[in-house]
C-alpha positions as CSV (number, residue, x, y, z in Angstrom):
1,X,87.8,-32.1,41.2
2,X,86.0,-31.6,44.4
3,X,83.0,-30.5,43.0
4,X,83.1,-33.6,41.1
5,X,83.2,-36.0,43.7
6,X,80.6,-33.9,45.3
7,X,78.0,-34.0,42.5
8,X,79.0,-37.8,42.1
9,X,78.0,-38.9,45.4
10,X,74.7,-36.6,45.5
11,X,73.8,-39.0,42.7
12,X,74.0,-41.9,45.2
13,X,71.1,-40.1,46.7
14,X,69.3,-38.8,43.8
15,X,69.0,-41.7,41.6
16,X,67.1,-44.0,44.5
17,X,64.6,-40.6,44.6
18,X,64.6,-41.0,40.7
19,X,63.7,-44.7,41.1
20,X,60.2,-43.9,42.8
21,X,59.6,-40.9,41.3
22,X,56.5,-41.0,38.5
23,X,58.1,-41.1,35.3
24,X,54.6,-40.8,33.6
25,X,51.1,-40.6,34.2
26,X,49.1,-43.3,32.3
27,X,45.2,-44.1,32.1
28,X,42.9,-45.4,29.8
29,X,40.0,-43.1,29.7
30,X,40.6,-39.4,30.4
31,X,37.4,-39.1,32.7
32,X,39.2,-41.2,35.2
33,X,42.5,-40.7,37.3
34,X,46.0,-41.8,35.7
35,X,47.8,-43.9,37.7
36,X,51.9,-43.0,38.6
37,X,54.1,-45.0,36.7
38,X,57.7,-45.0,38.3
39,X,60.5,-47.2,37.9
40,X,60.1,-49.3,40.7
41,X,56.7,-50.4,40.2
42,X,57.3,-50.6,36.2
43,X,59.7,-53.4,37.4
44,X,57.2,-55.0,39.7
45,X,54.2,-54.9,36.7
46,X,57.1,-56.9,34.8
47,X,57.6,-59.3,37.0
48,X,54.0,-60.9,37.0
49,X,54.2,-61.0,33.3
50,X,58.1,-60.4,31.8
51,X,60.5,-61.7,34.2
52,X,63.4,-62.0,32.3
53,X,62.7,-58.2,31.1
54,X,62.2,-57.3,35.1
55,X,65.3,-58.5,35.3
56,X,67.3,-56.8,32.5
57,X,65.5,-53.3,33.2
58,X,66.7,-53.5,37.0
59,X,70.2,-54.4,35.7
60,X,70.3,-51.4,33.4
61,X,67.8,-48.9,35.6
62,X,68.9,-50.0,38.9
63,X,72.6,-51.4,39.1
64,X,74.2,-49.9,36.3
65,X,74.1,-46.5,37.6
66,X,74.6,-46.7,40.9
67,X,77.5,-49.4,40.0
68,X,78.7,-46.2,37.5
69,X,78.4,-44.2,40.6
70,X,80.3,-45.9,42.9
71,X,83.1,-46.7,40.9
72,X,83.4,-43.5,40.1
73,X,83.6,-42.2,43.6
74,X,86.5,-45.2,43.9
75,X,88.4,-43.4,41.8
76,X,88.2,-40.0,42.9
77,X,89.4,-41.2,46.1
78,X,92.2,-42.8,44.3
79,X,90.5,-46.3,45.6
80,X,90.5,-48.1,41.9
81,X,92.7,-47.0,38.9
82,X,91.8,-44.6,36.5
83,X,91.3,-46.4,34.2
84,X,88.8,-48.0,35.2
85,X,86.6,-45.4,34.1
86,X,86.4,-46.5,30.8
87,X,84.1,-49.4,31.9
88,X,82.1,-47.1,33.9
89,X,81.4,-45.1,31.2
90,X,79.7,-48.0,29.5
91,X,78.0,-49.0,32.9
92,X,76.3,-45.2,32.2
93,X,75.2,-45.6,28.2
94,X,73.2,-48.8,29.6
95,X,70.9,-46.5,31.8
96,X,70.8,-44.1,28.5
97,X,69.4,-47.0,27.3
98,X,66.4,-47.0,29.8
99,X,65.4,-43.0,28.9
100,X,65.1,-43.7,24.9
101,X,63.0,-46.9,25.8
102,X,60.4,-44.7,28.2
103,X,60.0,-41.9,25.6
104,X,59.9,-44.5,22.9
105,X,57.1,-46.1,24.9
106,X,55.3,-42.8,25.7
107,X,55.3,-41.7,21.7
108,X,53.6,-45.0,20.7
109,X,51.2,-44.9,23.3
110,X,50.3,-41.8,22.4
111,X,50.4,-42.1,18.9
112,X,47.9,-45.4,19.2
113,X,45.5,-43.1,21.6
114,X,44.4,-45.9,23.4
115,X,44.5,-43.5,26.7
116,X,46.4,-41.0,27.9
117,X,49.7,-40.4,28.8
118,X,52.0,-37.6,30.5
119,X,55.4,-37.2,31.2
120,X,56.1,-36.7,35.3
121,X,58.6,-35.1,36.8
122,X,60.7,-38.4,37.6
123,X,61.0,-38.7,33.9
124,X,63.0,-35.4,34.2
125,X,65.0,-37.0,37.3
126,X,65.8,-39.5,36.0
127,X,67.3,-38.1,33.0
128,X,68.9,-35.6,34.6
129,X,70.8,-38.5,37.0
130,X,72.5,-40.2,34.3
131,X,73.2,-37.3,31.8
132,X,75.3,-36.0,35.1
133,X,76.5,-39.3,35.5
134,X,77.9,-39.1,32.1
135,X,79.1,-35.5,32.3
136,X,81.0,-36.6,35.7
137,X,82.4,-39.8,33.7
138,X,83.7,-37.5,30.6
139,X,85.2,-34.8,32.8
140,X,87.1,-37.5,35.0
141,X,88.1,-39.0,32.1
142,X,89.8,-35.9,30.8
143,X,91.1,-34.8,34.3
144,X,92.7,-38.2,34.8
145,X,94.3,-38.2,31.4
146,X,95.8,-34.4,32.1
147,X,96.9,-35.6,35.0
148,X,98.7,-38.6,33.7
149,X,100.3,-36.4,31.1
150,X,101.8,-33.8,33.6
């Protein structure tokens, strides 16, 4: 269980570094530079045009994980009940949410070859966060529920 918790609360660390990471590279013409797309300033681009979508992305980018996270580290320290998790795990399918709209929007932009695009590493960051987030969520789960049997 330790090396749960552990793993858990190095999220609280890596998905903020996942946040301003570039997720992808993006330009219109390959003779000139690509510009860093990360989550952060995807958000900010949103907000000039799409606030209401600026506002759902940082809801499902932004506070759903690290709410995920943090209940989570509640209840390894036996600070909320377990189950409580159950919510948490939801909390974490919204963020899945996130990854299957980038690479959604990366095989359309390629596939309309307006420009270029390529995948960054904080694409890979990112993705790694919240599947660990849901790996964490599903072994807790099935921890807390052994427990509650013995």
């Amino acid at each position: 269980m330790r090396a749960l918790q552990v793993a858990n609360l190095a999220l609280l660390i890596l998905f903020p570094i996942s946040w301003t990471a570039p997720l992808m590279r993006a330009g219109v013409l390959p003779l000139f530079g690509l510009e860093e797309i990360s989550v952060l300033s995807g958000i900010a681009a949103l907000w000039e045009d799409e606030k209401l979508l600026a506002v759902l992305v940082t809801i499902f980018a932004l506070i759903a994980p690290m709410a995920k996270t943090i209940a989570i580290a509640l209840i390894h320290l036996g600070r909320l009940p377990g189950r409580a998790l159950r919510v948490t795990t939801t909390l974490g399918k919204l963020a899945m949410a996130d990854i299957f709209l980038i690479a959604l929007y990366i095989v359309l932009a390629r596939g309309v070859s307006v420009g270029r695009i390529e995948t960054a590493w904080g694409l890979w960051l990112f993705t790694a966060c919240v599947l660990t987030s849901l790996a964490i969520s599903v072994v807790s789960d099935k921890r807390l529920a052994s427990a509650r049997v013995t």
